[in-house]
C-alpha positions as CSV (number, residue, x, y, z in Angstrom):
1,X,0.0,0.0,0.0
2,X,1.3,3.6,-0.5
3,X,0.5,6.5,1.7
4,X,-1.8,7.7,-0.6
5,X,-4.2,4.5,0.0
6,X,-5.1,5.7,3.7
7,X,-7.3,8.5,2.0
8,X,-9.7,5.5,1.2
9,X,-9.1,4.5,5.1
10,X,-7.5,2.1,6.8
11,X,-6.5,-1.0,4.8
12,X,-6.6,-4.8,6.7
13,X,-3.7,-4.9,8.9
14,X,-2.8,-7.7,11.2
15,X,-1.8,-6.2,14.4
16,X,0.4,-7.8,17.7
17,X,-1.9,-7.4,20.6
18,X,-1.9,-4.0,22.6
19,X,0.6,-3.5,25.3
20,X,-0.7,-0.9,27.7
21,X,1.3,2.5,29.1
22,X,1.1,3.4,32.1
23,X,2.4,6.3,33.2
24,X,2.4,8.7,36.7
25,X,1.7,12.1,37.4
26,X,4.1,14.5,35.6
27,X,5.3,11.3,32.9
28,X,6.1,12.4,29.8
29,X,5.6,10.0,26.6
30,X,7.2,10.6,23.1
31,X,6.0,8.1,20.3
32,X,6.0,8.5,17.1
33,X,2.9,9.2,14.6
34,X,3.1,6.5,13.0
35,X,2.9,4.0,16.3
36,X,-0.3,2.3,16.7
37,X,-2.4,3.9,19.6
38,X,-5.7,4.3,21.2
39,X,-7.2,5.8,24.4
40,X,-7.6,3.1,27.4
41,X,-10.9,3.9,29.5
42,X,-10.1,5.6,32.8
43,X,-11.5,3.5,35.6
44,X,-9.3,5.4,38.2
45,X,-11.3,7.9,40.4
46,X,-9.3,10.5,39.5
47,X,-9.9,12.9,36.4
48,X,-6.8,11.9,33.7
49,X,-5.5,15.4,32.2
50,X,-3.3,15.1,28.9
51,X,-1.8,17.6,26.5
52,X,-0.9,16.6,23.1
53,X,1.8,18.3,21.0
54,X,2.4,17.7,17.5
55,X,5.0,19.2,16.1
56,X,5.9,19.6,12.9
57,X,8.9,19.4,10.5
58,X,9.4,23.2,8.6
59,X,9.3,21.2,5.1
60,X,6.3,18.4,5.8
61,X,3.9,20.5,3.4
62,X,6.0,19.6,0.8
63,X,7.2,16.0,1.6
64,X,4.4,14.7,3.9
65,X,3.8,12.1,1.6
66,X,7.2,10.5,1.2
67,X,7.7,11.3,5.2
68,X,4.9,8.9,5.7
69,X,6.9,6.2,3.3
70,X,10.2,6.9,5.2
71,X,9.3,7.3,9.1
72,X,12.7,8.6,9.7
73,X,12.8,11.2,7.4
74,X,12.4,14.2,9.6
75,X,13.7,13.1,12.1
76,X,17.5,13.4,11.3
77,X,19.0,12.4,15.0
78,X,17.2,9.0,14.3
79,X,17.9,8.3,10.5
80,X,21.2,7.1,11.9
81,X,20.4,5.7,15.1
82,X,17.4,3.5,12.8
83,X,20.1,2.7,10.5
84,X,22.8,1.3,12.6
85,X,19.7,-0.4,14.5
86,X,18.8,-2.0,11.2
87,X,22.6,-2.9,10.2
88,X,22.7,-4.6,13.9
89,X,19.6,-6.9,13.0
């Protein structure tokens, strides 16, 4: 599939099962955009506040497609880190 096919939704994906987070008061979680994710139901007692930031790479206007192809792309710190990772095996 190309990045373009997600404009007619979500094709069939087999997926691992989920693997929960959790996290504490003040716990801050980076993941990338292109990790799978949902919300978990709070059953706590407590009201669960989050912020979400998404931030953006200057030139993804003009390269979001192939950025979606290439998960590294703006992200140059990783592109090596994902590459020796991948050279490793």
């Amino acid at each position: 599939h190309t990045p373009q096919s997600l404009l007619n939704g979500m094709p069939p994906t087999i997926m691992p099962d989920p693997v929960q987070i959790q996290g504490s008061a003040g716990d801050l979680i980076l993941a990338h955009y292109a990790l799978a994710h949902a919300a978990a139901q709070n059953i706590g007692p407590h009201v669960r506040y989050a912020i979400f930031y998404r931030l953006q790479h200057v030139r993804h206007a003009e390269q979001k497609w192939e950025s979606m192809a290439d998960l590294w792309l703006e992200y140059a710190g990783m592109r090596e880190i994902a590459k020796d990772a991948a050279a490793s095996g």
